[in-house]
BAVEXBA-846763 format. One record per atom (N, C-alpha, C, O): residue in one letter; residue number from 1; y, z, x; atom name. Coordinates in steps of 0.1 Angstrom, whole numbers, plus 2048, in hexadecimal, padded with zeros to 3 digits. Each point is the difference from the previous one (the first is absolute). Layout:
BAVEXBA-846763
torlum|pati|c2|c3|c1|vexse
a|NUM|Y|Z|X|CA
...
END
This chain:
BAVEXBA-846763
torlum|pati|c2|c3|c1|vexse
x|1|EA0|2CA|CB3|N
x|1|804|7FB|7F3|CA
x|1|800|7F1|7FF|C
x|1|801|7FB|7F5|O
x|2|7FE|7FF|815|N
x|2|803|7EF|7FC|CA
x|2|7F2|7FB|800|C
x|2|7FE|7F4|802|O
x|3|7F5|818|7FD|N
x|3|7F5|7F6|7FC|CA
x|3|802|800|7ED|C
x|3|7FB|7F8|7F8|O
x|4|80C|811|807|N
x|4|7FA|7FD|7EB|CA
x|4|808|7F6|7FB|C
x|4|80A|7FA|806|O
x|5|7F2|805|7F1|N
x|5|80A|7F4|7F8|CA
x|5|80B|802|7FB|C
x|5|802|80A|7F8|O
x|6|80A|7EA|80A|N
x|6|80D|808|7FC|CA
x|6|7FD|7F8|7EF|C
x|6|7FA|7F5|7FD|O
x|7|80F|81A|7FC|N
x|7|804|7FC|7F2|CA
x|7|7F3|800|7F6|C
x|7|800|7F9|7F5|O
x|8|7F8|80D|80F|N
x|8|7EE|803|7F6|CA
x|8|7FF|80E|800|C
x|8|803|808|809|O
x|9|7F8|7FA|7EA|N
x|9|7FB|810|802|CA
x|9|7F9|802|806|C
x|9|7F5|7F9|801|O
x|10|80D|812|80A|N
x|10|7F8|806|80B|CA
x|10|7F9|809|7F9|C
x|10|806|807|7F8|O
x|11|7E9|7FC|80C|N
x|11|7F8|80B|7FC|CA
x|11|805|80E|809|C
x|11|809|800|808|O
x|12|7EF|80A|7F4|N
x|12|805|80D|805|CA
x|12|7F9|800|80D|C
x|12|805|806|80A|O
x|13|7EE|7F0|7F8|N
x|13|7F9|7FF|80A|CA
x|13|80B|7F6|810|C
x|13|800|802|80C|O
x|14|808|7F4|7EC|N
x|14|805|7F8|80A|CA
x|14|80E|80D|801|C
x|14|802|804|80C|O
x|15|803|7FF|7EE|N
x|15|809|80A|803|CA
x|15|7FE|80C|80D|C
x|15|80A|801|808|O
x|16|7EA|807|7F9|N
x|16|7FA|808|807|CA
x|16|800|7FB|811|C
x|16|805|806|80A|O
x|17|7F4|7EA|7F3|N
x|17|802|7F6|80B|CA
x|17|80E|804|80B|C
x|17|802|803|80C|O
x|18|804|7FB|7EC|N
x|18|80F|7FF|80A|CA
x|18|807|80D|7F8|C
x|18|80B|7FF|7F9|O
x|19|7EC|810|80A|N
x|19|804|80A|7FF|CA
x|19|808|803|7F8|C
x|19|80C|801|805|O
x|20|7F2|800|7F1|N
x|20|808|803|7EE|CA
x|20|7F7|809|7FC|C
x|20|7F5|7FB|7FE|O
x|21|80C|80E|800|N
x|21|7F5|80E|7FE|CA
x|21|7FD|803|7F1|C
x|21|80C|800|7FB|O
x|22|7F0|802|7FF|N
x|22|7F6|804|7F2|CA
x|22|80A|80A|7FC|C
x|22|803|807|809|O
x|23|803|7FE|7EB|N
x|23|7FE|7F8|7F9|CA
x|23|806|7F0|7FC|C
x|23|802|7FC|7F4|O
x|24|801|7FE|816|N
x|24|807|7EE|7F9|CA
x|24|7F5|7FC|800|C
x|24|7F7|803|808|O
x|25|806|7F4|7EC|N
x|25|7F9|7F9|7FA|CA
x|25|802|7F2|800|C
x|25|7F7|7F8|7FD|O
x|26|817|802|806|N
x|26|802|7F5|7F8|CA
x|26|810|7FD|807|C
x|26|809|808|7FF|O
x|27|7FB|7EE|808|N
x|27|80B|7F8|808|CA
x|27|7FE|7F5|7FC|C
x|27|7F8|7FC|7F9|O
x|28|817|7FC|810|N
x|28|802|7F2|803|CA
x|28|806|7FE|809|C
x|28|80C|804|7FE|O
x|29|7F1|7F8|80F|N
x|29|801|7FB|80E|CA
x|29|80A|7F1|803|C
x|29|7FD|7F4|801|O
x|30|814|814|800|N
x|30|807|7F2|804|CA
x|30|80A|803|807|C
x|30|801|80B|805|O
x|31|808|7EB|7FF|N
x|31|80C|802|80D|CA
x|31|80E|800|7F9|C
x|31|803|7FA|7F6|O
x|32|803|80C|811|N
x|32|811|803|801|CA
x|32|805|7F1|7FF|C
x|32|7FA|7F7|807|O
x|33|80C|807|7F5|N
x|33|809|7F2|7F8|CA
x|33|80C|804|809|C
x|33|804|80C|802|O
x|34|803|7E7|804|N
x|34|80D|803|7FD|CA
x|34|80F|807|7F9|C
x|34|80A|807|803|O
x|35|7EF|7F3|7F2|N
x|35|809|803|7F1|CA
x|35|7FD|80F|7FD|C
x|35|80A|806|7FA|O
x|36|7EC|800|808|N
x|36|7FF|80F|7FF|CA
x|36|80C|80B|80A|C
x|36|801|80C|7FE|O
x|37|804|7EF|80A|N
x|37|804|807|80D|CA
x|37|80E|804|7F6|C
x|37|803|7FA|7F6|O
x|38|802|80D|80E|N
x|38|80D|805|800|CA
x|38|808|7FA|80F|C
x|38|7FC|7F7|808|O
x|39|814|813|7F9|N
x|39|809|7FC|806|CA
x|39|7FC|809|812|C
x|39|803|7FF|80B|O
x|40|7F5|807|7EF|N
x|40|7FB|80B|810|CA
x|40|7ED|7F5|806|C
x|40|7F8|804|807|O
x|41|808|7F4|7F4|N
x|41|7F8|7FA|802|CA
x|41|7EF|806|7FC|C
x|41|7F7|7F8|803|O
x|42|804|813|7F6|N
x|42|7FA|802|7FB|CA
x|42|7FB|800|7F1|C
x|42|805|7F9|7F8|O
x|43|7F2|80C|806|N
x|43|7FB|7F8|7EC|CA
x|43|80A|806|7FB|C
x|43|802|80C|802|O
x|44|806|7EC|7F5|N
x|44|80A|807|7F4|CA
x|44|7F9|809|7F7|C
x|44|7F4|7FD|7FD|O
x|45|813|80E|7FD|N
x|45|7F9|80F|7F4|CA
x|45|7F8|7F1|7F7|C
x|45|7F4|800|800|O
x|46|813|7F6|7F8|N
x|46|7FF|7FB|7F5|CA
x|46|7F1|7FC|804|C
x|46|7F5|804|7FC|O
x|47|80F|7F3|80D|N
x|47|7ED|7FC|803|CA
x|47|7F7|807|800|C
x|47|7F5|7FA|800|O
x|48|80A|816|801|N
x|48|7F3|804|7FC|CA
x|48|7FE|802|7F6|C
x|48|7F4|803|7FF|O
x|49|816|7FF|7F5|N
x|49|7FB|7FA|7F1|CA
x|49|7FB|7F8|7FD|C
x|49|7F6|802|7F8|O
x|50|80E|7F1|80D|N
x|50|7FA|7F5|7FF|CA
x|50|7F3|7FF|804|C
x|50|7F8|7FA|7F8|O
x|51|805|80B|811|N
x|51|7F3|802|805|CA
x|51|7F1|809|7F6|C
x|51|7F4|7FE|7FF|O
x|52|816|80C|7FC|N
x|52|7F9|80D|7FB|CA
x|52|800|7F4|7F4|C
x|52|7F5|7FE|7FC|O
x|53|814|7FC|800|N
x|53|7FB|7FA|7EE|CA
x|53|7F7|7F7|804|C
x|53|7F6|801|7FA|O
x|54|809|7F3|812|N
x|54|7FA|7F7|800|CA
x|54|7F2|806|802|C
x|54|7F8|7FA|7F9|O
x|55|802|810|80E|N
x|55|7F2|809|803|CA
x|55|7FD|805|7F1|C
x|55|7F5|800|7FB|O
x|56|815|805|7FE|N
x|56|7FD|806|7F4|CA
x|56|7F7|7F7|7F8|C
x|56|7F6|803|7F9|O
x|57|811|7F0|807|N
x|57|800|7F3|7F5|CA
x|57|7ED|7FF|806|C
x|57|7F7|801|7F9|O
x|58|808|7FC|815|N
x|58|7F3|7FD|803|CA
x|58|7F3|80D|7FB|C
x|58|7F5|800|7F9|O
x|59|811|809|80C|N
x|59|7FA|80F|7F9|CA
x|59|7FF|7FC|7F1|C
x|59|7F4|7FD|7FC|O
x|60|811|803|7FE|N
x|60|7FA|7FF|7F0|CA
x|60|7FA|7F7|7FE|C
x|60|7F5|802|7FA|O
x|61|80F|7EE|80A|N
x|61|7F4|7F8|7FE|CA
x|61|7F2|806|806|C
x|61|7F5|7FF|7FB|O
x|62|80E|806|80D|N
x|62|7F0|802|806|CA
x|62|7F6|810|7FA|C
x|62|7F4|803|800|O
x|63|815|803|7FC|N
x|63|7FD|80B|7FA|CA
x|63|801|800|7EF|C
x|63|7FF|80B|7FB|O
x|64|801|7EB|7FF|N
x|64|801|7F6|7F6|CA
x|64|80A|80A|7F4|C
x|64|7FC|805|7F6|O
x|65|810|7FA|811|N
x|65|80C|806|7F5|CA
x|65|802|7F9|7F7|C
x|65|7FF|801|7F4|O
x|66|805|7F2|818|N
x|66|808|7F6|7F7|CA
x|66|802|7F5|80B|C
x|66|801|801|80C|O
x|67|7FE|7F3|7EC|N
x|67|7FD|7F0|806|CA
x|67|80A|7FD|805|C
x|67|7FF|7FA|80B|O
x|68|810|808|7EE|N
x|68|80C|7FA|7FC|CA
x|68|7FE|7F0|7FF|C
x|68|806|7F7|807|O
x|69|7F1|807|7EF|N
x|69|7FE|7F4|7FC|CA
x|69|80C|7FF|7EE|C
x|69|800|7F8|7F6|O
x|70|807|815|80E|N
x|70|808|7FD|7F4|CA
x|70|7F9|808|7F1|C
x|70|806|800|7F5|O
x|71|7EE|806|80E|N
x|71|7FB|80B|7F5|CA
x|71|806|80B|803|C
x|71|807|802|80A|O
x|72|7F5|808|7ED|N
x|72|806|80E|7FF|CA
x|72|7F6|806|809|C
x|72|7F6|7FA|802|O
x|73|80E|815|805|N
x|73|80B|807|7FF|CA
x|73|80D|801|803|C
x|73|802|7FD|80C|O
x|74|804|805|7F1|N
x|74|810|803|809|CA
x|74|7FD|80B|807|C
x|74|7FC|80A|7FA|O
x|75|806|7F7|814|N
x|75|803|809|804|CA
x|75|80D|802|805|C
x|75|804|7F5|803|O
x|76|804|812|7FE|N
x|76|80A|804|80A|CA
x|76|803|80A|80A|C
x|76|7FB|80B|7FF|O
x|77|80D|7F2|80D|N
x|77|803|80D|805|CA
x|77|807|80C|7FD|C
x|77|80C|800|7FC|O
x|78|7F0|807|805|N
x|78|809|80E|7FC|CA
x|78|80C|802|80F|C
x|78|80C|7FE|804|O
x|79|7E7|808|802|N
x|79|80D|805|811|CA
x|79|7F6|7F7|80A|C
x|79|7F4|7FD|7FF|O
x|80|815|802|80A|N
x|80|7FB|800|80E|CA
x|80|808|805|80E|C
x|80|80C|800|801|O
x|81|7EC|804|807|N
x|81|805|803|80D|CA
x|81|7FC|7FE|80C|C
x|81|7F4|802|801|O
x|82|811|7FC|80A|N
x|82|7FB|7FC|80F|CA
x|82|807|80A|80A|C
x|82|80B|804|7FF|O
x|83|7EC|7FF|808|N
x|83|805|808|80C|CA
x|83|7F8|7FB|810|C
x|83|7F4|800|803|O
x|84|814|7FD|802|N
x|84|803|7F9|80C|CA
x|84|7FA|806|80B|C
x|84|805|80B|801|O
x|85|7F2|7F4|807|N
x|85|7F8|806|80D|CA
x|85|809|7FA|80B|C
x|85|807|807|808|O
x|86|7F7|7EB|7F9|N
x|86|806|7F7|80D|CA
x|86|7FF|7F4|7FD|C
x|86|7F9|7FC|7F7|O
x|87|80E|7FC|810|N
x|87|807|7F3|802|CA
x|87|7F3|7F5|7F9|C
x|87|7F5|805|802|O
x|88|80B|7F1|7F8|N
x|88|7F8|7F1|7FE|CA
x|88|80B|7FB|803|C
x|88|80B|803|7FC|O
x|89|7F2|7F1|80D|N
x|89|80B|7F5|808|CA
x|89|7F8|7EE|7FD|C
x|89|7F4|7FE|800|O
x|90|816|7FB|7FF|N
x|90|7FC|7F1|802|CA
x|90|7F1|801|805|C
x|90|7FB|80A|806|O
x|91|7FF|7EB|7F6|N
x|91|7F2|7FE|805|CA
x|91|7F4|80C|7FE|C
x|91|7F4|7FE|803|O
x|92|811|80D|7FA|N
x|92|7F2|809|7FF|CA
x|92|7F9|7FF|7F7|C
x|92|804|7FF|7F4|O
x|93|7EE|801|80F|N
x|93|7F8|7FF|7F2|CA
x|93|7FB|80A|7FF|C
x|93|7FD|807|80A|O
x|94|801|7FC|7E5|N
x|94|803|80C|7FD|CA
x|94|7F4|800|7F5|C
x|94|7FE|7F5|7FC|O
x|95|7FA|816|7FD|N
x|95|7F9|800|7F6|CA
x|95|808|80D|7F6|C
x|95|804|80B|803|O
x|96|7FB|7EE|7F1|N
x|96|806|80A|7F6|CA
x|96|7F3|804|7FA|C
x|96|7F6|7F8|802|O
x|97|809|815|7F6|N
x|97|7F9|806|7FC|CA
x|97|803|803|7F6|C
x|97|80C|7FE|800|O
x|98|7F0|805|7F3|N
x|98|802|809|7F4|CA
x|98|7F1|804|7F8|C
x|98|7F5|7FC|7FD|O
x|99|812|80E|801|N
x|99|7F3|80E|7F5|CA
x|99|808|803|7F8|C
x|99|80C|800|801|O
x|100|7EA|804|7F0|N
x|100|805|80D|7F8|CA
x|100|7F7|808|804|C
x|100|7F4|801|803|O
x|101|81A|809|7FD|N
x|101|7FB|80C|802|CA
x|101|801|80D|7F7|C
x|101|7FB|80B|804|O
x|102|80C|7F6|7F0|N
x|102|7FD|802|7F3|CA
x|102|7FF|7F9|7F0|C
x|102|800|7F4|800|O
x|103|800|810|7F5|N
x|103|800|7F8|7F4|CA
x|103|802|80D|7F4|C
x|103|7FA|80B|801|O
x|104|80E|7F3|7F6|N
x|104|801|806|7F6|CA
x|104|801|7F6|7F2|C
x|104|7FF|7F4|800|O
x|105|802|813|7F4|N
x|105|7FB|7F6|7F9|CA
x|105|805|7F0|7FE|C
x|105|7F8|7F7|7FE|O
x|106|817|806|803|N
x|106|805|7FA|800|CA
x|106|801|7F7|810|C
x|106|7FC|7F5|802|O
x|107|808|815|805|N
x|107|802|7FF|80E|CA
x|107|7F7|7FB|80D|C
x|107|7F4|800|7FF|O
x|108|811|7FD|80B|N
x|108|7FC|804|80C|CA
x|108|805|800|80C|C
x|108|807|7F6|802|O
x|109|7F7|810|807|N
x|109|808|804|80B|CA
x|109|7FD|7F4|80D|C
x|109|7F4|800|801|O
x|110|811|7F8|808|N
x|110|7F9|7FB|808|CA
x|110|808|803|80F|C
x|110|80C|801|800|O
x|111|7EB|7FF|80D|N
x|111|806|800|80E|CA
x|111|7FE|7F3|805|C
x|111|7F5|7F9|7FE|O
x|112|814|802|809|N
x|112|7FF|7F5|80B|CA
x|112|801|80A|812|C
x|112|802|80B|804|O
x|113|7FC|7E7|802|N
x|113|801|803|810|CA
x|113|801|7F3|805|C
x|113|7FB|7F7|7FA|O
x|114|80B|809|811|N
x|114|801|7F3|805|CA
x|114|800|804|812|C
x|114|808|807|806|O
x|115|7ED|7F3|7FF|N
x|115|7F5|804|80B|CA
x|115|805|7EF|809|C
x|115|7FD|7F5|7FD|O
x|116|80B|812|810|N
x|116|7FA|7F6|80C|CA
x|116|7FA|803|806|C
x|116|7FB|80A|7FD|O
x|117|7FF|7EF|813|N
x|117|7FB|807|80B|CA
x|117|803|80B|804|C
x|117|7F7|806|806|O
x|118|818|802|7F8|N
x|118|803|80D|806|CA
x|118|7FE|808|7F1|C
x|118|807|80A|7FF|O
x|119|7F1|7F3|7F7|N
x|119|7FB|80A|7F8|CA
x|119|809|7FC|7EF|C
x|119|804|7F5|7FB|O
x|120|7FB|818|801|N
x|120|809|801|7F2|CA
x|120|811|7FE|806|C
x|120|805|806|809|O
x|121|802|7F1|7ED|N
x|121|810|802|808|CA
x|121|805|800|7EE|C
x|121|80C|7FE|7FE|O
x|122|7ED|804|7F8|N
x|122|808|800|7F7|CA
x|122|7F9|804|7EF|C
x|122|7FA|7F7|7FA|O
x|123|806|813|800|N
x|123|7FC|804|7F7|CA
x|123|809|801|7F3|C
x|123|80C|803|801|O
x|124|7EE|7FA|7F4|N
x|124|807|801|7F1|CA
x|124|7F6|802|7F5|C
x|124|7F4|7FE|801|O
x|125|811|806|7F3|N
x|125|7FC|804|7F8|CA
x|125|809|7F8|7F5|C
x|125|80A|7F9|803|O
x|126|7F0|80A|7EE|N
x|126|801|7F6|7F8|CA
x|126|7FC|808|7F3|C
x|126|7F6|807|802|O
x|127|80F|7F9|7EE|N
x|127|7FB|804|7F7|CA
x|127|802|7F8|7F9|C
x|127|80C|7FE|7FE|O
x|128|7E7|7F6|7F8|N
x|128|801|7F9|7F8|CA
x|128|7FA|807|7F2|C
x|128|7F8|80A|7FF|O
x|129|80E|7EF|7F9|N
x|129|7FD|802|7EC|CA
x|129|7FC|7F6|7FB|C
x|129|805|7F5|801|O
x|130|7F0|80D|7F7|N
x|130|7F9|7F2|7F8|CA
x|130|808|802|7F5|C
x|130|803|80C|7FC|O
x|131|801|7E7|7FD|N
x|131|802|7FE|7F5|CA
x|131|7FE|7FA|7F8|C
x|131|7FB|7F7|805|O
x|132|806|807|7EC|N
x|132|7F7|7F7|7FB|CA
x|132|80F|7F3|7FA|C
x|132|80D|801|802|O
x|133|7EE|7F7|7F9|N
x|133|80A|7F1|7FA|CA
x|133|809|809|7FE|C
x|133|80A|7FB|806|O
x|134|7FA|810|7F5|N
x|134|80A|808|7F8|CA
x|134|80B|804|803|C
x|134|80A|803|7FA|O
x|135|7F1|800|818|N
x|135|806|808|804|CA
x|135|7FB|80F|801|C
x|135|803|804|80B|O
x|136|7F8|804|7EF|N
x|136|7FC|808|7FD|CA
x|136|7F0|803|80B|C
x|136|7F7|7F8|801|O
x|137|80C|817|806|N
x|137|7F6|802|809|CA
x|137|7F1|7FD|7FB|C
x|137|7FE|801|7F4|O
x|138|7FA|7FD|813|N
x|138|7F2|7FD|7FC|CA
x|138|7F6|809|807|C
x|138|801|801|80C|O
x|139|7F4|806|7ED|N
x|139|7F5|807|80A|CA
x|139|7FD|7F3|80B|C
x|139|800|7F4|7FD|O
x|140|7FD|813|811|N
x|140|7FA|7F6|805|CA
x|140|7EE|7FC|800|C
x|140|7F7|808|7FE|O
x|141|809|7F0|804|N
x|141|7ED|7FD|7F8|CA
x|141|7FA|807|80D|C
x|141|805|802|80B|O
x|142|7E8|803|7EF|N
x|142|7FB|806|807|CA
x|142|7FE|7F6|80C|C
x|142|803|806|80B|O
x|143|7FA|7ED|7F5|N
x|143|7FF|7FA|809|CA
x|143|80C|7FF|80F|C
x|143|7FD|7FE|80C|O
x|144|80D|805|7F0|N
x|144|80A|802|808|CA
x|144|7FB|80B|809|C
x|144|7FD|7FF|80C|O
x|145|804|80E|7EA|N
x|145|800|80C|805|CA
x|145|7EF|801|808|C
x|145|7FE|809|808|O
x|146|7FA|7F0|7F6|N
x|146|7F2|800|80A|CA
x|146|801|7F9|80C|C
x|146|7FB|802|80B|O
x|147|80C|7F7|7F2|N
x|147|804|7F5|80E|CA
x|147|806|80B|807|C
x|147|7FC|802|80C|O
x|148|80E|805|7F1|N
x|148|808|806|80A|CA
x|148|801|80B|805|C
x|148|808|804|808|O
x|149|7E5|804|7EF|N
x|149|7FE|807|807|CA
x|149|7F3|7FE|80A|C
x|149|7FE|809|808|O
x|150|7F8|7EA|7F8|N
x|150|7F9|7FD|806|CA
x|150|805|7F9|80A|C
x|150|7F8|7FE|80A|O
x|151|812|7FD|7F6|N
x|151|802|7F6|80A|CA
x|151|80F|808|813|C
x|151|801|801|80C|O
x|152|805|805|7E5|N
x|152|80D|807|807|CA
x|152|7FD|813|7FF|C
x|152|809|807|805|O
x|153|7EC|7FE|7F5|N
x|153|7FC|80E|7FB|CA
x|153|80A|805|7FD|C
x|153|802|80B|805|O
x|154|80B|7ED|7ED|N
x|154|805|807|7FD|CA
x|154|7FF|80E|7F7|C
x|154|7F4|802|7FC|O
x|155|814|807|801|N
x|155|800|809|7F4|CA
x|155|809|7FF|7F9|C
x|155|80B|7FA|800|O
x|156|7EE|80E|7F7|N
x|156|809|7FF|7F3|CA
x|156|809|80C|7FF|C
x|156|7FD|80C|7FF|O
x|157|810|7EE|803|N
x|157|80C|80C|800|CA
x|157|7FF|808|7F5|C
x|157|808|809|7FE|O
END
């Protein structure tokens, strides 16, 4: 893992590299912070939110959701959840992952993972809503829904 680049979208090809298996398409390659650690010396729950939003934010620019240059859409989260494999400690570097892996009209479903040398140690899931200025839910555009199924093969729930 310390040949890719930390903090760039990784292709599905550089992923494969340091054994991340198909279907991930799409990571960001960085290290355990201090400030992430909890009181047992391991990554705090909160930090892999942070993690899952900051991959997300790179995910849509590059899957071209949204810029967050301050144009529409709103999206928001609906739910999310993490469940825990094993330990991330100080200093490990780590590649996060995220896919959709469904879409409905409004909606879509997405998974993360977060991969060191000893493999997957941490998986979550995530359901975001487009919305438009209003507030009010929005179809999501075809372009979204092509991206995510050419790129992540999602379906349509």
């Amino acid at each position: 893992m310390t040949t890719l680049p930390a903090l760039t979208p990784l292709t599905a090809d550089q992923l494969r590299e340091v054994d991340i298996p198909a279907p991930w398409a799409f990571g960001l390659k960085d290290q355990v912070r201090f400030g992430e650690l909890d009181v047992l010396a391991h990554v705090n729950n909160a930090s892999y939110l942070a993690w899952f939003e900051n991959v997300r934010i790179h995910y849509f620019r590059e899957y071209g959701v949204n810029d967050y240059a301050g144009s529409l859409p709103r999206i928001v989260l609906r739910t999310v959840g993490l469940e825990f494999l094993a330990e991330v400690k100080l200093h490990d570097v780590y590649v996060v992952t995220a896919r959709t892996v469904s879409f409905r009209t409004t909606s879509w479903a997405m998974e993360y993972g977060v991969w060191t040398e000893a493999g997957l140690t941490t998986k979550g899931t995530a359901v975001l809503v487009n919305l438009n200025a209003q507030g009010q839910k929005e179809p999501l555009p075809d372009r979204w829904k092509d991206a995510f199924q050419k790129r992540d093969g999602a379906l349509p729930a």
